[in-house]
C-alpha positions in Angstrom: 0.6 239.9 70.7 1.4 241.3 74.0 1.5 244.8 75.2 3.2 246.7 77.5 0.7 247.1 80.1 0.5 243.3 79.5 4.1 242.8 80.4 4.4 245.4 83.2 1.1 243.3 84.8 3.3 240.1 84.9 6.2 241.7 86.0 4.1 243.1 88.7 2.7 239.7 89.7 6.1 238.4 89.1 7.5 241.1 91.6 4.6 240.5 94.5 5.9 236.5 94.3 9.2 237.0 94.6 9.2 240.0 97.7 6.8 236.8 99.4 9.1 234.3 99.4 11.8 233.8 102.5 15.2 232.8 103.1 13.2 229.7 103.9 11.0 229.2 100.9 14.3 229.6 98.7 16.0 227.0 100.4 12.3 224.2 100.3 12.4 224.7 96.9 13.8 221.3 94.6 17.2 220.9 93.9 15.9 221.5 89.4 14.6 224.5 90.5 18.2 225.7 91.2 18.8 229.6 90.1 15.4 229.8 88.2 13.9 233.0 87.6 12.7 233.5 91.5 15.7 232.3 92.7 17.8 234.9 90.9 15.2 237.9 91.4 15.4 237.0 95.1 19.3 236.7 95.0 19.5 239.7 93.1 17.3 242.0 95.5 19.2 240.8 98.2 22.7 242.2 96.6 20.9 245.3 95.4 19.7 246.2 98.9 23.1 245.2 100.0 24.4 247.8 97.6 22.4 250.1 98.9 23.8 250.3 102.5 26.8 250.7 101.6 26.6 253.4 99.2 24.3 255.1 102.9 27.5 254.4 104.9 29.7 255.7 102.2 27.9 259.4 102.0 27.4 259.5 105.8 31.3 259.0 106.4 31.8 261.2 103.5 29.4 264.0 105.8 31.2 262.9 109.1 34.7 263.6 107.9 33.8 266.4 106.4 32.2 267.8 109.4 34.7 267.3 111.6 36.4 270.6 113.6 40.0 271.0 114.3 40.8 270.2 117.8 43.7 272.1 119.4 44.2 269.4 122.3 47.0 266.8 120.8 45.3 263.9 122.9 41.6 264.6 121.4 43.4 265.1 117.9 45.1 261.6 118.0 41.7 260.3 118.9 40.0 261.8 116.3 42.4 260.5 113.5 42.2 257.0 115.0 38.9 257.5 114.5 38.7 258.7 110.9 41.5 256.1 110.2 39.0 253.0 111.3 36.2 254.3 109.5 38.5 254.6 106.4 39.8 251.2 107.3 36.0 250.1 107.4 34.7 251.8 103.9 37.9 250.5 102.0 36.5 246.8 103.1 33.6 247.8 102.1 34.3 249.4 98.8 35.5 246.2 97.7 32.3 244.1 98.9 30.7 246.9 96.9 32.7 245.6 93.7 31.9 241.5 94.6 28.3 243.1 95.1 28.2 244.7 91.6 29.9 242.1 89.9 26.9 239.4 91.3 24.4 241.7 89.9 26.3 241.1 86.6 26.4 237.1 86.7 22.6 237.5 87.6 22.1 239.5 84.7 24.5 237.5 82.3 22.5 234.1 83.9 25.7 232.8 85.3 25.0 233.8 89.0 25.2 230.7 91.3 27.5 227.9 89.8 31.4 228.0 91.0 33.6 229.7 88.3 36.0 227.1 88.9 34.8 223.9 88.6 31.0 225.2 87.2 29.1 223.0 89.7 26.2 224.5 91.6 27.3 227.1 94.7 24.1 226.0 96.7 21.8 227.9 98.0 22.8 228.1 101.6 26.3 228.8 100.4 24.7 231.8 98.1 22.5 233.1 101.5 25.4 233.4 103.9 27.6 234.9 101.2 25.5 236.3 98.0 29.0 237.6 96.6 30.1 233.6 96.5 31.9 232.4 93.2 33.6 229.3 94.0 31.8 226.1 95.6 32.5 225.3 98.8 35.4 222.8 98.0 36.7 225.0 94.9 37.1 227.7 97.7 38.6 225.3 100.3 41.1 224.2 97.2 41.9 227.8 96.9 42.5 228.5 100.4 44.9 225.2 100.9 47.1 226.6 97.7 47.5 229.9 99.3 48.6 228.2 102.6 50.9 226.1 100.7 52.4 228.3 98.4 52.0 231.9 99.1 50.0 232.2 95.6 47.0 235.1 95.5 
């Protein structure tokens, strides 16, 4: 029978492991041990830290367009809405990485995180560093991006 401070010591140890490996160590590891259980903590601290800066930038461009004073000079005024417009333009991109980001999180959780939704082959690992929020293989996303050349399609 185990107990709780039983469990919360393994998840500890469990924890300490995974924050020591590196990009490196991830990618040294054997092709069986693809998405195992340090894999997927490590991938999933990665998109839960990425979460995290983007909710930052989110509330501080919430607090900079808040704070901003009206300017009676028509040239500063344009520049200031360019401004605001960019930064808009910037959190809307970033609202949707948000969404990719959350929806990872939930293929890690479900145990799905890491094989192409497509064609259900592995991602890769070096695939999954560059772009954690990755869903199709490399070739299923090359596939995809010859059809939209082709025909137009979404």
């Amino acid at each position: 029978m185990t107990t709780n401070k039983t469990v919360n010591i393994k998840s500890n140890a469990l924890t300490n492991k995974i924050n020591s490996f590196s990009e490196k160590d991830i990618l040294n590891m054997p092709e069986e041990a693809y998405m195992n259980e340090i894999q997927l903590a490590f991938f999933k601290k990665k998109l839960q830290s990425l979460e995290q800066e983007i909710l930052l930038k989110a509330e501080a461009t919430t607090e900079y367009l808040r704070e901003t004073q009206f300017v009676p000079d028509p040239a500063d005024r344009a520049t200031i809405e360019e401004e605001h417009a960019l930064e808009l333009k910037s959190r809307d991109r970033e609202r949707k990485l948000l969404k990719k980001i959350q929806k990872a999180i939930e293929l890690i959780n479900n145990g799905e995180y890491g094989w192409c939704e497509e064609t259900g082959e592995p991602i890769g690992i070096p695939r999954l560093l560059a772009r954690p929020t990755a869903t199709l293989s490399i070739e299923a996303q090359e596939r995809r991006e010859m059809r939209q050349k082709l025909y137009g399609e979404q």
